[in-house]
N, C-alpha and C positions, 0 to 999 in steps of 0.2 A: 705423345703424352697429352697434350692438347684437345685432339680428338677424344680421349676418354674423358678427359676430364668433364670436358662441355658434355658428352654424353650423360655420365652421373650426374651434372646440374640440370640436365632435360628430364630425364626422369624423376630427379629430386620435386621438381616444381611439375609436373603431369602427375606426381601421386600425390601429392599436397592439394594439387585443383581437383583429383578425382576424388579425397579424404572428404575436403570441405563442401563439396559439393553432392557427397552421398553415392554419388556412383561407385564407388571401389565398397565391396564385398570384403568384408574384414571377420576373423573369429571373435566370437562377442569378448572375450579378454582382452585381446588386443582393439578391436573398436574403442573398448571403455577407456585404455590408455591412452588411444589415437586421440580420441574426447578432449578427453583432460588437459593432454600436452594443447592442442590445437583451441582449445578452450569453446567450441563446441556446445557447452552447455547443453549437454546430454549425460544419463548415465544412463544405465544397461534396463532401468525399468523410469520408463520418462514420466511417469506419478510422481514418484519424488522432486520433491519443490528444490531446489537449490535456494537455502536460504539466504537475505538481501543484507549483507556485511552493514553498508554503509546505512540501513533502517534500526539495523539490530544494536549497530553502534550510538547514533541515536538518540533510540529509548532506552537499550539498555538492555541485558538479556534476559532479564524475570517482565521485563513488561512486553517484551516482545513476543515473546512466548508466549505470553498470553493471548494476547491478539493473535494471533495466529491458529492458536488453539480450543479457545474459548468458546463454548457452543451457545451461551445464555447471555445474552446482549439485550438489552434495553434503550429504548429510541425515545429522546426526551424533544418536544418542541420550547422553546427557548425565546423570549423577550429579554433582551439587554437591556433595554429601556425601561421596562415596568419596576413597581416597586410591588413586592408580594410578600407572601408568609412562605410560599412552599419557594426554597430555595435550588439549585442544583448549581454548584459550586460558585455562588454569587448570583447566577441568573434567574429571574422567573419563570417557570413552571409553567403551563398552558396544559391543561387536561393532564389525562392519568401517560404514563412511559408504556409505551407498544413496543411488547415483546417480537422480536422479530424472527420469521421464520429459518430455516434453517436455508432453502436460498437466497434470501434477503441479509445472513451472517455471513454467505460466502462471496455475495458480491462486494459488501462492505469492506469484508477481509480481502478481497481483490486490489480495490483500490488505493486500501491503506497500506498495502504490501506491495505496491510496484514504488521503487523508485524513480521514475521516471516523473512521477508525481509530487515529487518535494522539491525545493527549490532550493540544496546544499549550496544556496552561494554567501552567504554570508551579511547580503545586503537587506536590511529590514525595513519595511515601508511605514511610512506617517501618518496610516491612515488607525481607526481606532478600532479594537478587537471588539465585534457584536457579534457575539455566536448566537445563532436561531437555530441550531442542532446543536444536539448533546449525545453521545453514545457511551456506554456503560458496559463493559467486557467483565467478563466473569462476575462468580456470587460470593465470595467470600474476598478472599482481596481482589482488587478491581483496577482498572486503567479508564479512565475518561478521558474523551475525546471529542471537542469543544470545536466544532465547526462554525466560522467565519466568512458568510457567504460576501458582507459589505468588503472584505478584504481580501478574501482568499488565502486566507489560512486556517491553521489549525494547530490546535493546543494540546497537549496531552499529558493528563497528570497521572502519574503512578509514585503512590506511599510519598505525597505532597510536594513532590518533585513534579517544576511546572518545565515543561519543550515546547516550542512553539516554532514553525516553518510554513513558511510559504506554500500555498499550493494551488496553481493558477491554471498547471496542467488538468488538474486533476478537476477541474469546474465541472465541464461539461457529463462527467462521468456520475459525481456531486449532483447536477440539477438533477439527474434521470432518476439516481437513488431516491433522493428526497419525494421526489414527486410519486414515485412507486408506493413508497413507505406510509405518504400521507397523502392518498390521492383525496383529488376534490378540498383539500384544505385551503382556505381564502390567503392566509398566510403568503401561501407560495406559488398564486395564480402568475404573480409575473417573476417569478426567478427565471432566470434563463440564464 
């Protein structure tokens, strides 16, 4: 009895290491299951985004959606400091909002969509919110999102409902955007 048993537990654990590791040849029905159970993060057509629970959670799920979906985005440069007439949710205005291309929305929606880039702990830093970006999702109702390069975070108001989180992972990802969006800008010679 012994013997079968350790048998079934060798095999149990040789198809689980052959599952996880892609090697074992499965029918796509049963792949998809195998997926799921195993958690995999695969389904039967790997396009499909697995959406981010704990992003969706969040913002919420009409403003997530948005962001996600949103093709018409506007990129605002931003002074905390100044005092102006053209406002964009408290901050000052610098030149006209540059509409962004449609790879320049996908990468944006990249990095606002990993969580791996939010800081879900709880703990909030002392230092003071100066967004110098501003991003505008959709044309009728909208999500803004208030980037914090002195702090590393980021804000985001949807229908006057304010979030705000950490995002220190997500910097380096942050400088490339920016500096893509507004190359040659003096502004952002030294962000790094």
């Amino acid at each position: 009895m012994k013997i079968f048993v350790s048998a079934c537990v060798c095999f149990a654990i040789s198809w689980q290491v052959a599952l996880c590791s892609n090697k074992l040849v499965l029918p796509d029905s049963f792949q998809y299951t195998a997926n799921r159970l195993y958690n995999l993060n695969a389904y039967p057509d790997d396009t499909v985004k697995k959406p981010d629970k704990a992003i969706k959670r969040f913002l919420g799920e009409e403003a997530y959606k948005l962001m996600v979906t949103s093709d018409s985005v506007q990129a605002y440069i931003l002074d905390p400091m100044a005092k102006g007439e053209a406002l964009f949710h408290g901050y000052a205005i610098f030149d006209k909002p540059k509409k962004l291309s449609k790879e320049e929305v996908e990468e944006v929606r990249a990095i606002l969509s990993n969580q791996s880039n939010y800081g879900f702990d709880r703990i909030r830093k002392s230092c003071a919110f100066m967004p110098v970006i501003g991003l505008q999702f959709g044309s009728r109702t909208k999500l803004t999102v208030l980037i914090s390069m002195a702090c590393d975070e980021w804000s985001f108001v949807y229908k006057g409902v304010k979030k705000k989180e950490d995002c220190d992972k997500a910097r380096p990802q942050l400088v490339k955007f920016i500096k893509t969006i507004f190359p040659g800008d003096k502004a952002f010679e030294t962000l790094n």
